[in-house]
C-alpha positions as CSV (number, residue, x, y, z in Angstrom):
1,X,-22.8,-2.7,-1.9
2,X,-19.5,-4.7,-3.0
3,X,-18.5,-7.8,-1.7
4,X,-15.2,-7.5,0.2
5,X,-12.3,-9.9,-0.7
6,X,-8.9,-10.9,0.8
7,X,-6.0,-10.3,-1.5
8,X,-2.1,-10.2,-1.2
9,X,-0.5,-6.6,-2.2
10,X,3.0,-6.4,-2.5
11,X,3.3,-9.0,0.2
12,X,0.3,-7.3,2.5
13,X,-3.0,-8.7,3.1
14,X,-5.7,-6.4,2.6
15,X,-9.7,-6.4,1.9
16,X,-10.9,-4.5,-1.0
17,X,-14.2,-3.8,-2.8
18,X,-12.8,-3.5,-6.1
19,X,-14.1,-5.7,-8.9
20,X,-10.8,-5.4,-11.1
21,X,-7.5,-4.6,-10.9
22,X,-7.6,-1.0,-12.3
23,X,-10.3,-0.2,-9.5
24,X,-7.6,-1.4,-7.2
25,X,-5.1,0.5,-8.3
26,X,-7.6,3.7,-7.4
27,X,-8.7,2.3,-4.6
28,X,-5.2,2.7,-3.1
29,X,-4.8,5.7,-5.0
30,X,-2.5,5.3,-7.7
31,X,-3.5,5.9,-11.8
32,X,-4.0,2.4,-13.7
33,X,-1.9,4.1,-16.7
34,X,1.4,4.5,-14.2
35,X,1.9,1.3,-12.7
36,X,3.1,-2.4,-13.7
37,X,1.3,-5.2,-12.2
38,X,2.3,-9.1,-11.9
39,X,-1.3,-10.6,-11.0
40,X,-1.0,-14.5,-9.5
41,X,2.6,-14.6,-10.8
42,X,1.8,-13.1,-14.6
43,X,2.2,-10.0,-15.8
44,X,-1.2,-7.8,-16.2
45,X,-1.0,-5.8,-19.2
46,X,-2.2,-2.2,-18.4
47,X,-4.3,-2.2,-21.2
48,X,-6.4,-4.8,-19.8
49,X,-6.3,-4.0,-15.9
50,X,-9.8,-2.5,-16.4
51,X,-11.2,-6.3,-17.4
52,X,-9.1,-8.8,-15.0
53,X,-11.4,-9.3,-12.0
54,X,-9.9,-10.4,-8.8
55,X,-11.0,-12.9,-6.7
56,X,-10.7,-14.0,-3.4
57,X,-7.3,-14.7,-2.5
58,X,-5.5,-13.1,-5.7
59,X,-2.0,-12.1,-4.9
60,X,-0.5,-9.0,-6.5
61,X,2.3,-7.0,-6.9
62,X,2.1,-3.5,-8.0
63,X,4.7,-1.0,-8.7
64,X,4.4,2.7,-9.7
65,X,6.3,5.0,-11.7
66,X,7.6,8.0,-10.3
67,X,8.8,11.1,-12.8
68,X,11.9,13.1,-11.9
69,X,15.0,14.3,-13.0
């Protein structure tokens, strides 16, 4: 079983089991591919939101893309 861990999302603390910050992203079910996330005040490039582990304490923001017309 995963450790749980206190993080920040878009200004809301929350616990979450997720290693990284694609299985975050899941976790409050969005896609990795369709969001933009600033990770402890940098940008996460979505190609590597499968490899940046969160910790403890990380603060994120995360915003998803919506298609229309």
């Amino acid at each position: 079983m995963s450790e749980s861990i206190s993080i920040t999302v878009n200004g809301e603390t929350r616990r979450s089991t997720a290693s990284t910050i694609a299985g975050l992203v899941r976790e409050i079910g969005l896609k990795p591919e369709k969001v933009a996330v600033e990770h402890n005040g940098e940008i996460a490039p979505r190609s590597t939101l499968e490899d940046v582990p969160l910790k403890d304490g990380d603060q994120l923001e995360i915003v998803h893309f919506v298609g229309g017309g």
